[in-house]
C-alpha positions as protocol buffer text, in pm:
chain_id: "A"
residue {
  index: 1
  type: UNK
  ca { x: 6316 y: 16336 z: 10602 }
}
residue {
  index: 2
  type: UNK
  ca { x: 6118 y: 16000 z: 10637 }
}
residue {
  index: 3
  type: UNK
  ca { x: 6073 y: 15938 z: 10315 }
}
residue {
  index: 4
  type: UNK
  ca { x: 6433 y: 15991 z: 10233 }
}
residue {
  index: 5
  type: UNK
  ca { x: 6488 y: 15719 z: 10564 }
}
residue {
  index: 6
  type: UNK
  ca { x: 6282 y: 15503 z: 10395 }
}
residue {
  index: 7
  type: UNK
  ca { x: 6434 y: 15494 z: 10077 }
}
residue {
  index: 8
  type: UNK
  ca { x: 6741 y: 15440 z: 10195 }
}
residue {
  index: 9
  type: UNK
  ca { x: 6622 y: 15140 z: 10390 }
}
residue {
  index: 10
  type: UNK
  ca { x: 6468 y: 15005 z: 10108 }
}
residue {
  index: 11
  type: UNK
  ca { x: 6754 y: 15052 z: 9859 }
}
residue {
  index: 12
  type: UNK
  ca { x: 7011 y: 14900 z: 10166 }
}
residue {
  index: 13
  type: UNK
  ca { x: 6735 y: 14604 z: 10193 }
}
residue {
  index: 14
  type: UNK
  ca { x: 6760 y: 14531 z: 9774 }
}
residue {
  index: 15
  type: UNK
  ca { x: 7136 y: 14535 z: 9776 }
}
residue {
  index: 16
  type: UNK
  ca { x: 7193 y: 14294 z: 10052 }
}
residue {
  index: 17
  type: UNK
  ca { x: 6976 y: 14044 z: 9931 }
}
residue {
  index: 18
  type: UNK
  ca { x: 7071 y: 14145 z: 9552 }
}
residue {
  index: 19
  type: UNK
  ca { x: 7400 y: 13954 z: 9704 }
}
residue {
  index: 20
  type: UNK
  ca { x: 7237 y: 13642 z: 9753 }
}
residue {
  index: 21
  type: UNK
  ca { x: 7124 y: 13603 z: 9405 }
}
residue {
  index: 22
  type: UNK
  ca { x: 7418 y: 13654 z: 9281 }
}
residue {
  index: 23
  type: UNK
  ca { x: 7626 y: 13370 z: 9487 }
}
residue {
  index: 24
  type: UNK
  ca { x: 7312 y: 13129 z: 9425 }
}
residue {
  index: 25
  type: UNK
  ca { x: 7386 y: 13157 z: 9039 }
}
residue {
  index: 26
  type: UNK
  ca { x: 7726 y: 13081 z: 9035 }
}
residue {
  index: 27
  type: UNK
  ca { x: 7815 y: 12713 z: 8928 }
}
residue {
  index: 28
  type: UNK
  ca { x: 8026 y: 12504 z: 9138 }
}
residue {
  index: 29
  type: UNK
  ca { x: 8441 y: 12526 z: 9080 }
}
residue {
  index: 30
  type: UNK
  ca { x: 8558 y: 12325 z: 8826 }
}
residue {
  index: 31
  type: UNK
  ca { x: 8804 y: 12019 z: 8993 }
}
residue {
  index: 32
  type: UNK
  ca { x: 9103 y: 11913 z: 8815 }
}
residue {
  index: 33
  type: UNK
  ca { x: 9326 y: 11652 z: 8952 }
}
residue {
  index: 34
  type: UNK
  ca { x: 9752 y: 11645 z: 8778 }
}
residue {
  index: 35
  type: UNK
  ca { x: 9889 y: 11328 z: 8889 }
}
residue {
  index: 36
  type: UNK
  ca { x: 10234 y: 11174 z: 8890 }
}
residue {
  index: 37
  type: UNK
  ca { x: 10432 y: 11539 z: 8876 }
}
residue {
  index: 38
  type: UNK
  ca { x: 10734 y: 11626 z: 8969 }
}
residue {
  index: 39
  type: UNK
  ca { x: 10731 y: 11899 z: 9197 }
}
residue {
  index: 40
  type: UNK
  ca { x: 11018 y: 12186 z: 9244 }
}
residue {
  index: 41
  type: UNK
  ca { x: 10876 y: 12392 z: 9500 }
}
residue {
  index: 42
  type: UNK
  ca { x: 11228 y: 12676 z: 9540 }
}
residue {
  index: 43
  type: UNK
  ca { x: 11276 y: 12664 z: 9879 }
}
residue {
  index: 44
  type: UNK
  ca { x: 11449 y: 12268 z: 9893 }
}
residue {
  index: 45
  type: UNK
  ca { x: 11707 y: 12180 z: 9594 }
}
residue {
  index: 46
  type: UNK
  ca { x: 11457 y: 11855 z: 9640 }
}
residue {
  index: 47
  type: UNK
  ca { x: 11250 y: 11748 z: 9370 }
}
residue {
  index: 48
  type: UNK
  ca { x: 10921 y: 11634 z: 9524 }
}
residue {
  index: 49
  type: UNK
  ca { x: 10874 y: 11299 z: 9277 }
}
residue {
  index: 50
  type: UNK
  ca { x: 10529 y: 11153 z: 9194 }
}
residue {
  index: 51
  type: UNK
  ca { x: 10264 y: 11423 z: 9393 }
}
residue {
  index: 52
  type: UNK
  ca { x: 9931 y: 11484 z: 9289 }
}
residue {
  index: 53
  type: UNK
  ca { x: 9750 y: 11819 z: 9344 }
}
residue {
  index: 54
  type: UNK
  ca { x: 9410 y: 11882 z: 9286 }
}
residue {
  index: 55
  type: UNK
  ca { x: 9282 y: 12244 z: 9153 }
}
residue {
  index: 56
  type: UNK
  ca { x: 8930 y: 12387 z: 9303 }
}
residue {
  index: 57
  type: UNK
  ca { x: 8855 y: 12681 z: 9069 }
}
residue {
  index: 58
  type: UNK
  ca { x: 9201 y: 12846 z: 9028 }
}
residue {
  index: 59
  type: UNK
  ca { x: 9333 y: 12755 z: 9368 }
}
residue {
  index: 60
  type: UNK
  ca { x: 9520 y: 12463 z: 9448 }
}
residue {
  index: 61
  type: UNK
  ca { x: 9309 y: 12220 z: 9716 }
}
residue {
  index: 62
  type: UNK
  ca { x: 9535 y: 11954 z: 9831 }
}
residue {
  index: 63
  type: UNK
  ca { x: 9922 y: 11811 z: 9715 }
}
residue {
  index: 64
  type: UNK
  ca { x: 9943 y: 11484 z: 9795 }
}
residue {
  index: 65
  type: UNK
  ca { x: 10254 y: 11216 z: 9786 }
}
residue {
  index: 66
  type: UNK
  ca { x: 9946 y: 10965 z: 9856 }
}
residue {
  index: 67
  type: UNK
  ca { x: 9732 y: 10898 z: 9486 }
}
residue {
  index: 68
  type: UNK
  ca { x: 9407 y: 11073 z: 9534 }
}
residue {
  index: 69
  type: UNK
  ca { x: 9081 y: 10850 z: 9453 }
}
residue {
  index: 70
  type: UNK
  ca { x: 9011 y: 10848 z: 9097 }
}
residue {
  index: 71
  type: UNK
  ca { x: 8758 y: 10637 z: 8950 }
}
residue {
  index: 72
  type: UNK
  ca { x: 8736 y: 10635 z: 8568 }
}
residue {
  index: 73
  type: UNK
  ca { x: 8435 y: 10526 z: 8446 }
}
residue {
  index: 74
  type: UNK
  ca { x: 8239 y: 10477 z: 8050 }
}
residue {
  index: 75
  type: UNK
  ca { x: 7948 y: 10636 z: 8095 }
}
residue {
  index: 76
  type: UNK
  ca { x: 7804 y: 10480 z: 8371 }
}
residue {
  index: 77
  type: UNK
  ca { x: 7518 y: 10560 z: 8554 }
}
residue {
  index: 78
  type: UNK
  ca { x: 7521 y: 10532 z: 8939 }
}
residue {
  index: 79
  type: UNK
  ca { x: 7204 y: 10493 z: 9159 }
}
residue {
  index: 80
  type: UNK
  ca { x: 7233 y: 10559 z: 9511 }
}
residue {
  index: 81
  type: UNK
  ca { x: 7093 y: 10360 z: 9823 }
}
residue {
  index: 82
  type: UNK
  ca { x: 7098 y: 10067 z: 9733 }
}
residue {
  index: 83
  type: UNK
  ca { x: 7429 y: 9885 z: 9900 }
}
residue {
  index: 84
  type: UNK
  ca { x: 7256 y: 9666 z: 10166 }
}
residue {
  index: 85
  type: UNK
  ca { x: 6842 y: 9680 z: 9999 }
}
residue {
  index: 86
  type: UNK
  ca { x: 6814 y: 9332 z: 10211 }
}
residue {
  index: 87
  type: UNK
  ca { x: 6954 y: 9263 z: 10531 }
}
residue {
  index: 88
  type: UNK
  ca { x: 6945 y: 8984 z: 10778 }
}
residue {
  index: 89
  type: UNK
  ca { x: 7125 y: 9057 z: 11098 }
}
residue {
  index: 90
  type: UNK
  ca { x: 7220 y: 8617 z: 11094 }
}
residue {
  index: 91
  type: UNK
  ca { x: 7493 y: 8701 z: 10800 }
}
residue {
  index: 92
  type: UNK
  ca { x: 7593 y: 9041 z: 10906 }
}
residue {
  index: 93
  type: UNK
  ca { x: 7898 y: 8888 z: 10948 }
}
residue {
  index: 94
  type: UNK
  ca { x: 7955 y: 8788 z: 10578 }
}
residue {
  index: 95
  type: UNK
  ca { x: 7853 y: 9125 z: 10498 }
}
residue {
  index: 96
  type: UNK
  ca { x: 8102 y: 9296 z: 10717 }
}
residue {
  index: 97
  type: UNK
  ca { x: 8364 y: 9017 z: 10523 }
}
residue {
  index: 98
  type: UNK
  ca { x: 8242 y: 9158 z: 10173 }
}
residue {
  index: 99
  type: UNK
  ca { x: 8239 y: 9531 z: 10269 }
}
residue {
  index: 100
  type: UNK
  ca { x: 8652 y: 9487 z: 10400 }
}
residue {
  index: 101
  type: UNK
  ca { x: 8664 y: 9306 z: 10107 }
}
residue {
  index: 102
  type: UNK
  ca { x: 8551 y: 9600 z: 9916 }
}
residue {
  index: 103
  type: UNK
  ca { x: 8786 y: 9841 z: 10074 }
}
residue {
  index: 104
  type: UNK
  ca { x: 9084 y: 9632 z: 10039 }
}
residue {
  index: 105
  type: UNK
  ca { x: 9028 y: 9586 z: 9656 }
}
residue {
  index: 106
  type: UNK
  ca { x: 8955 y: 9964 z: 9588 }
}
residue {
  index: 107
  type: UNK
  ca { x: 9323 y: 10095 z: 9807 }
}
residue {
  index: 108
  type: UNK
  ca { x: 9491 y: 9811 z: 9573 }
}
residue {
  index: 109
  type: UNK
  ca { x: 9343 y: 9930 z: 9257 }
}
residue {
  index: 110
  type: UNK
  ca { x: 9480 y: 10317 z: 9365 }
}
């Protein structure tokens, strides 16, 4: 009787963490973003004009009337950390100019 205890312990222990392995090797959801669609969504005779949705996996994510943030790129490579490597707190205020700057130019480009 306490060997049959144990191997059921031992065969419950294998399967839950069998489990884990199996959501560690899954890759990510692929993302893909339709833009400027026309949406008829049957429960308004209104025609939803230039949305964008954006698919996780097979479900939709988000519809949007606002463009989502796209930036299209040819082959690039990007290196992170490096968006203030020298500071000096006298011209943090032309920094703070640049970095609005920044933002400005990247919601006009949308």
């Amino acid at each position: 009787m306490r060997f049959n205890t144990f191997v059921i312990a031992l065969l419950a222990v294998i399967i839950f963490f069998s489990g884990f392995a199996q959501t560690a090797e899954q890759p990510p959801p692929k993302l893909t973003l339709i833009s400027n669609v026309n949406i008829f969504d049957g429960k308004t005779e209104k025609l939803h004009k230039n949305m964008h949705i954006l698919v996780k996996g097979n479900l939709i994510e988000t519809v949007s009337n606002e463009p989502l943030a796209v930036v299209q790129t040819d082959n690039v490579t990007m290196i992170g950390g490096y968006l203030y490597d020298h500071y000096e707190k006298s011209k943090e205020a032309e920094y703070q100019k640049g970095y609005k700057a920044g933002q400005e130019s990247a919601q006009k480009s949308q």
